[in-house]
Each structure stands twice: as C-alpha cells, then as structure tokens.
BATIMAR-362675 format. One record per residue: x negated, y, z of N, C-alpha, C in turn; residue number from 1. Coordinates in nm, 3 decimals, decimal comma, padded with zeros to 5 digits. Last residue first. Example, Ala and Ser with C-alpha at 12.3 -4.5 7.8 and 13.67 -1.06 7.14 Angstrom:
BEGIN
[r [-01,285; -00,225; 00,708]; [-01,367; -00,106; 00,714]; [-01,290; 00,003; 00,787]; 2]
[r [-01,319; -00,569; 00,780]; [-01,230; -00,450; 00,780]; [-01,320; -00,330; 00,780]; 1]
This chain:
BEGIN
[r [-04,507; -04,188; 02,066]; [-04,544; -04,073; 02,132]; [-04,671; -04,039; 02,011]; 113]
[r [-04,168; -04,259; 02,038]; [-04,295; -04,278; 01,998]; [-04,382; -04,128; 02,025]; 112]
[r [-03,889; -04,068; 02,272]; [-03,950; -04,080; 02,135]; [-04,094; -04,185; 02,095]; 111]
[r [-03,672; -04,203; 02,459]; [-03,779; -04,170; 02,440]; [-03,876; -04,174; 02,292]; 110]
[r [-03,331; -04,141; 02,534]; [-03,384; -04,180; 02,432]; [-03,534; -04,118; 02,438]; 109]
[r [-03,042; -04,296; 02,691]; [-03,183; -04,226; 02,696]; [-03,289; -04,250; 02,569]; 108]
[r [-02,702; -04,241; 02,698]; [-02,812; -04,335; 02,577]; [-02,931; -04,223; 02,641]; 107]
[r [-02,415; -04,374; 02,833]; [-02,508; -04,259; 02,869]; [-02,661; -04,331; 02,804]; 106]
[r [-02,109; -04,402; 02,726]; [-02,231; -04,461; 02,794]; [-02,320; -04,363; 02,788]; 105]
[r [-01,729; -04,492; 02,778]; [-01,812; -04,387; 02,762]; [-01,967; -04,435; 02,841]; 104]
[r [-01,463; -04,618; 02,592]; [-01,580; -04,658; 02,692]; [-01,651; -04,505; 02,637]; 103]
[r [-01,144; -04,790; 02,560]; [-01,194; -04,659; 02,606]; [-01,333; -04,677; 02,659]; 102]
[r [-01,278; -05,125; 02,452]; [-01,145; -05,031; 02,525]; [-01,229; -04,893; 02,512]; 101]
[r [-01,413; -05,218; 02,267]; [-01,306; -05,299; 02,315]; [-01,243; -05,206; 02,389]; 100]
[r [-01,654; -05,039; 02,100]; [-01,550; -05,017; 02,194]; [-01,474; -05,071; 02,183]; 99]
[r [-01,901; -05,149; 01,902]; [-01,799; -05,095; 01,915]; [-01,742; -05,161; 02,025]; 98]
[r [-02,248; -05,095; 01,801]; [-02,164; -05,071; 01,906]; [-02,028; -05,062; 01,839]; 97]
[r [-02,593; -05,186; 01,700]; [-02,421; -05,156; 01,673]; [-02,355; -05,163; 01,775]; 96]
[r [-02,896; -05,223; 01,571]; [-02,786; -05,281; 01,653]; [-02,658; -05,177; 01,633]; 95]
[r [-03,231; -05,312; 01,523]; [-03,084; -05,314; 01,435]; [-03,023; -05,324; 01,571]; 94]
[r [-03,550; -05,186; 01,693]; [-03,431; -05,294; 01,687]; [-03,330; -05,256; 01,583]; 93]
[r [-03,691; -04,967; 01,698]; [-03,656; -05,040; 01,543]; [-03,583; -05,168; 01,533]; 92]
[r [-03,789; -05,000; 02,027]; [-03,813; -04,930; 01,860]; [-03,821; -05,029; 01,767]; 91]
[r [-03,568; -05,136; 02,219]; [-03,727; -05,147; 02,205]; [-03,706; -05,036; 02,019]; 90]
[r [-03,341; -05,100; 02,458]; [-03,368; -05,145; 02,339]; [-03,507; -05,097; 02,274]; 89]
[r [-03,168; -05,188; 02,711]; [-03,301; -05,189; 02,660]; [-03,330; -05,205; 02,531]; 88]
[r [-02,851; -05,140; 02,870]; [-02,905; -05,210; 02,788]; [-03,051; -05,150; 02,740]; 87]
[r [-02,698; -05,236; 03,202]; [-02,787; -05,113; 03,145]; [-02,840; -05,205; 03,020]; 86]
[r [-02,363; -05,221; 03,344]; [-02,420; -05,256; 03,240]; [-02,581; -05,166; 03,193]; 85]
[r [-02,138; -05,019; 03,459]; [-02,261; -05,069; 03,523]; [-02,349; -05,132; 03,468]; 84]
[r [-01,863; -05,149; 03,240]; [-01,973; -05,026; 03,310]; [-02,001; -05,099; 03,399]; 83]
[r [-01,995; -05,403; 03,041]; [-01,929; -05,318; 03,065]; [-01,945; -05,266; 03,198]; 82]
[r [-02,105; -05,601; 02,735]; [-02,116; -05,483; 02,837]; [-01,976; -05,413; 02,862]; 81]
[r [-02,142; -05,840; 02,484]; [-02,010; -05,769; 02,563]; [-02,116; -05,699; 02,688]; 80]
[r [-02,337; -05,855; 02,225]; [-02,333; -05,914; 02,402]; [-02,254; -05,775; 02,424]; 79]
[r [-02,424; -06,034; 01,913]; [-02,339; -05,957; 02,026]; [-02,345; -05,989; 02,144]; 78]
[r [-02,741; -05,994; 01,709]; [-02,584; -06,094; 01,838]; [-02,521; -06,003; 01,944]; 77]
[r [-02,811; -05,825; 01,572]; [-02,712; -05,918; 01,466]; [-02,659; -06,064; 01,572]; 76]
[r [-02,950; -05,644; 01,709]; [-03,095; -05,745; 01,606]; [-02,958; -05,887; 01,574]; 75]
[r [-02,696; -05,667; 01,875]; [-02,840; -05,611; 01,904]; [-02,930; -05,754; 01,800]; 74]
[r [-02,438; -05,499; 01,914]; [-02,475; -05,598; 01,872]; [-02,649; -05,546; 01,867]; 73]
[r [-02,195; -05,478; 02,229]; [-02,313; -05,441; 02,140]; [-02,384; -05,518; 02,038]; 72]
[r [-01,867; -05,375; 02,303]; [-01,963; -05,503; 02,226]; [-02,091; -05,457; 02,146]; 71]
[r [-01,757; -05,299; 02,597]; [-01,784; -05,272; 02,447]; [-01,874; -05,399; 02,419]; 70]
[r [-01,575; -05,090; 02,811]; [-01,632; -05,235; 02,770]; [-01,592; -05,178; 02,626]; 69]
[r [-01,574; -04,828; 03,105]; [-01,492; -04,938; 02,982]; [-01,574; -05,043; 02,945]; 68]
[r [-01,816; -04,584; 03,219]; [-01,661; -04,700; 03,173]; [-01,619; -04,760; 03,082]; 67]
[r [-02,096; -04,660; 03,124]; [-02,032; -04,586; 03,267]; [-01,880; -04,596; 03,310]; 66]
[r [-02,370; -04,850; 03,058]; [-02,238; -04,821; 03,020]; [-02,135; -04,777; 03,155]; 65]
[r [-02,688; -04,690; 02,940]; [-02,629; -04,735; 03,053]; [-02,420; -04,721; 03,040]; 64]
[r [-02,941; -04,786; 02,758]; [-02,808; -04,739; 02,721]; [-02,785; -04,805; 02,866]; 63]
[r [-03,318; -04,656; 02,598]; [-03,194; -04,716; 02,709]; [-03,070; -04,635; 02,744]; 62]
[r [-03,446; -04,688; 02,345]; [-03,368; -04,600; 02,443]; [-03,323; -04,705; 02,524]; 61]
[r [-03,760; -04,546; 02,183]; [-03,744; -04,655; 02,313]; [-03,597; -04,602; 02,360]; 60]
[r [-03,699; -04,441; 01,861]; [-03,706; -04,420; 01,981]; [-03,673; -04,545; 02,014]; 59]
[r [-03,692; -04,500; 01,607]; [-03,786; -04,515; 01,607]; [-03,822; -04,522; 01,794]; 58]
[r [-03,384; -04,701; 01,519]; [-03,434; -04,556; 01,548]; [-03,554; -04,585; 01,619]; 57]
[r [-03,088; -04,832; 01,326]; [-03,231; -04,838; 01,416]; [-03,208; -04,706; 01,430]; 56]
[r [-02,775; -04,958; 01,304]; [-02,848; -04,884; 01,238]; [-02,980; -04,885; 01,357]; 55]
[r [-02,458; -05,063; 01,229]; [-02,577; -05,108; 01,228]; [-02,651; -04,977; 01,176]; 54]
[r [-02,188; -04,768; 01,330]; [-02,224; -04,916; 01,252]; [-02,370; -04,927; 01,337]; 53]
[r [-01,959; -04,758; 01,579]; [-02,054; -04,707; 01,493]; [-02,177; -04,832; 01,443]; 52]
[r [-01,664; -04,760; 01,628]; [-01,785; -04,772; 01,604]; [-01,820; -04,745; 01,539]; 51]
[r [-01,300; -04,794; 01,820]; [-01,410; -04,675; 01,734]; [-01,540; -04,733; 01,754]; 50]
[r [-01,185; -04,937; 02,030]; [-01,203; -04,959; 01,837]; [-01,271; -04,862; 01,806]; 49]
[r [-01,076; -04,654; 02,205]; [-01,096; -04,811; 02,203]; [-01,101; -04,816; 02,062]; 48]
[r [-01,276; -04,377; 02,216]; [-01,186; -04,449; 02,176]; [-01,168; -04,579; 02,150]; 47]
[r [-01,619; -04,308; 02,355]; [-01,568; -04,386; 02,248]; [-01,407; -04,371; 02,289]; 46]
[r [-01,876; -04,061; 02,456]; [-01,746; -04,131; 02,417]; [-01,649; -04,192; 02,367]; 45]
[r [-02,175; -04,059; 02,524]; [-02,086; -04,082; 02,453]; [-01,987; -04,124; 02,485]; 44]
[r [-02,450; -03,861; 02,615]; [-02,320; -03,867; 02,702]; [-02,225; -03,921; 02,551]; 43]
[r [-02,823; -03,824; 02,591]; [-02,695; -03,833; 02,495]; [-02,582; -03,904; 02,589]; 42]
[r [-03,117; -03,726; 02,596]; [-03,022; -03,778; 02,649]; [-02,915; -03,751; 02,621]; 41]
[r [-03,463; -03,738; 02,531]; [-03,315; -03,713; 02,515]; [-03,257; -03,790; 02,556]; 40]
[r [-03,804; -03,642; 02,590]; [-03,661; -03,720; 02,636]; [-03,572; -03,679; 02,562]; 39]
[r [-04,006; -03,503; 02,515]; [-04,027; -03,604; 02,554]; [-03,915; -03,707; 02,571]; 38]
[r [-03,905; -03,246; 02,458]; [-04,040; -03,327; 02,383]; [-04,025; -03,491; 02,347]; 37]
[r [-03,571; -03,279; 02,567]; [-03,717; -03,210; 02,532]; [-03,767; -03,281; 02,415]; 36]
[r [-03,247; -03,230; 02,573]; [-03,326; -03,219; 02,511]; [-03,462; -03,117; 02,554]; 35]
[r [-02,962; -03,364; 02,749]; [-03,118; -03,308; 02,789]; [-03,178; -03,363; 02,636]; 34]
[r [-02,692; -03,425; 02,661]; [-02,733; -03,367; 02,832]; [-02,871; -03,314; 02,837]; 33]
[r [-02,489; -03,362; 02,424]; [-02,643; -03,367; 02,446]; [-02,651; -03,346; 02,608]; 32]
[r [-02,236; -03,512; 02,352]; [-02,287; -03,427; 02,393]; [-02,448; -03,454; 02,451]; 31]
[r [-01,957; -03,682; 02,108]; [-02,118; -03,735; 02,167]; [-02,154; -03,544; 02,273]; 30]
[r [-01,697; -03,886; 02,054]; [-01,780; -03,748; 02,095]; [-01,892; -03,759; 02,193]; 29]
[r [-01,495; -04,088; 01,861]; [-01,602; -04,098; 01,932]; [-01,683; -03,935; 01,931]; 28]
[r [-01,164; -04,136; 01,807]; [-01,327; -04,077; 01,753]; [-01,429; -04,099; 01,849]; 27]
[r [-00,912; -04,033; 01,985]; [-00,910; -04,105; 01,858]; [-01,103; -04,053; 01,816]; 26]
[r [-00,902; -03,912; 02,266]; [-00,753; -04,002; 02,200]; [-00,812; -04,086; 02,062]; 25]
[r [-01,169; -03,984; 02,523]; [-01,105; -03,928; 02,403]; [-00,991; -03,995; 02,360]; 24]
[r [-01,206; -03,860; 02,886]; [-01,171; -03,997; 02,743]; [-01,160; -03,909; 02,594]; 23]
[r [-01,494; -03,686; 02,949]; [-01,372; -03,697; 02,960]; [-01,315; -03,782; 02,839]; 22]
[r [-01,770; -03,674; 03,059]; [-01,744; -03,766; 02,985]; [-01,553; -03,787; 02,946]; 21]
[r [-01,793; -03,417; 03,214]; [-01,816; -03,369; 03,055]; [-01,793; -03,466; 03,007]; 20]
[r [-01,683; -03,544; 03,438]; [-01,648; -03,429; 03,421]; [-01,656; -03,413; 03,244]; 19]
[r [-01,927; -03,728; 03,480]; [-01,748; -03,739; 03,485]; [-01,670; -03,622; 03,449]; 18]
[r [-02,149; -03,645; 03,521]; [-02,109; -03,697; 03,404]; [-01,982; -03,744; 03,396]; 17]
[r [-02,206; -03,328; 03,638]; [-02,133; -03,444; 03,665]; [-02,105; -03,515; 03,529]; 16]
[r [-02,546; -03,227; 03,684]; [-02,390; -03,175; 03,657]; [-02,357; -03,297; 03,685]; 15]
[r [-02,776; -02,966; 03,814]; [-02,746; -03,095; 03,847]; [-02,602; -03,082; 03,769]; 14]
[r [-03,117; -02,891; 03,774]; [-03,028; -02,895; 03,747]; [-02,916; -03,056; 03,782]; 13]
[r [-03,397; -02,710; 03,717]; [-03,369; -02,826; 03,805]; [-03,258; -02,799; 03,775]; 12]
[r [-03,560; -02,592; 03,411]; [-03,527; -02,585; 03,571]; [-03,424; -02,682; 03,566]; 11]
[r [-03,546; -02,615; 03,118]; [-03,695; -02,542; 03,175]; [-03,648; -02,532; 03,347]; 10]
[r [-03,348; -02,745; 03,005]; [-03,471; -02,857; 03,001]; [-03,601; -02,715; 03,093]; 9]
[r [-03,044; -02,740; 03,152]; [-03,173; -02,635; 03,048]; [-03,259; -02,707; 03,128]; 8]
[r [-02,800; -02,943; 03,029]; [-02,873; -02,910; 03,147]; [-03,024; -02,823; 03,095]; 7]
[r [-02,632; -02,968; 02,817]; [-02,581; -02,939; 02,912]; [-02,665; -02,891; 03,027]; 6]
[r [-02,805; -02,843; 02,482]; [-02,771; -02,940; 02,617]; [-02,724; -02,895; 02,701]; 5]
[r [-02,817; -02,740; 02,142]; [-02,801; -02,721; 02,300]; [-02,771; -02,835; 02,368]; 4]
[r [-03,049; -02,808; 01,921]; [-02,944; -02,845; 02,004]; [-02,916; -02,775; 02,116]; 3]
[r [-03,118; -02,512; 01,739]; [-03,171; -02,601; 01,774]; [-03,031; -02,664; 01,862]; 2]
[r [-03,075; -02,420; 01,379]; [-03,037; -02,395; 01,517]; [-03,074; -02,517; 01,602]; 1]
C-alpha cells in the first residue's frame, strides 16, 4: 500500500500545520504531508524525552523546528534548536534527535536523484 499524505501530490493545496501537529502525551507521531518522486515531507511530533536514535539517509533533508526545543546531534555534536530553527543536513550525515520539551518539526526530504 502506498503512503498517504495530507496534501494530494496531483493539485494545489493548502492545510494547517497546527492543526495536524497536535502535542502528543507519550511517543513521537509522524504524518506524511507530501509524497512524490521528488519530495517528502514529514510533520513530527515529539513528547518531551522521546528520541530517536543515530541513524543516516541517503536523502538531502531539511528540518524546520515549529515548537518546542530539542537537541540534535549531527555527525556526534549536539546543537540545541528551537522553533524557528531550520537545520541542513547533507546525505549520509549520522544524527539524532531528542526532545527537551514537547516539540514538533517539519523534515523535507529530497531524494539523490
């Protein structure tokens, strides 16, 4: 089955990321906003303390943080973000995230082409 997304990748569309980023009590919940070819886009929500370990990915993404504060670790140093924050991460960096408070970020993800 393929992903669904919030916004259909074949027409114009507009939603609120306040709305579908609603807090969570315990876990981290992810939703797809846009799947193509070319893009994805991912709406996360953390619980304060909830992470997710060290790990890569072949994609260019960029992470924009929309509330709260978190600690990213990127290629094994940490740098605190918090919303308004945009982070850059290049293909096959190592890095890691966890949530010092309630945080929700918005991950773009461009594939290798």
């Amino acid at each position: 089955m393929k992903p669904t997304s919030l916004l259909d990748p074949g027409s114009a569309g507009t939603i609120s990321l306040g709305d579908v980023g609603q807090g969570v009590g315990h876990g981290i919940v992810s939703r797809t906003v846009l799947a193509t070819p070319e893009l994805r886009s991912v709406l996360f929500s953390f619980a304060p303390e909830q992470t997710l370990t060290e790990h890569t990915s072949t994609s260019r993404a960029l992470i924009q943080i929309l509330s709260g504060e978190c600690e990213f670790s990127v290629d094994g140093k940490p740098r605190l973000l918090k919303a308004g924050d945009v982070l850059h991460l290049p293909p096959n960096v190592p890095h890691a995230v966890r949530a010092t408070t309630a945080m929700s970020m918005l991950l773009v993800l461009a594939p290798p082409r």
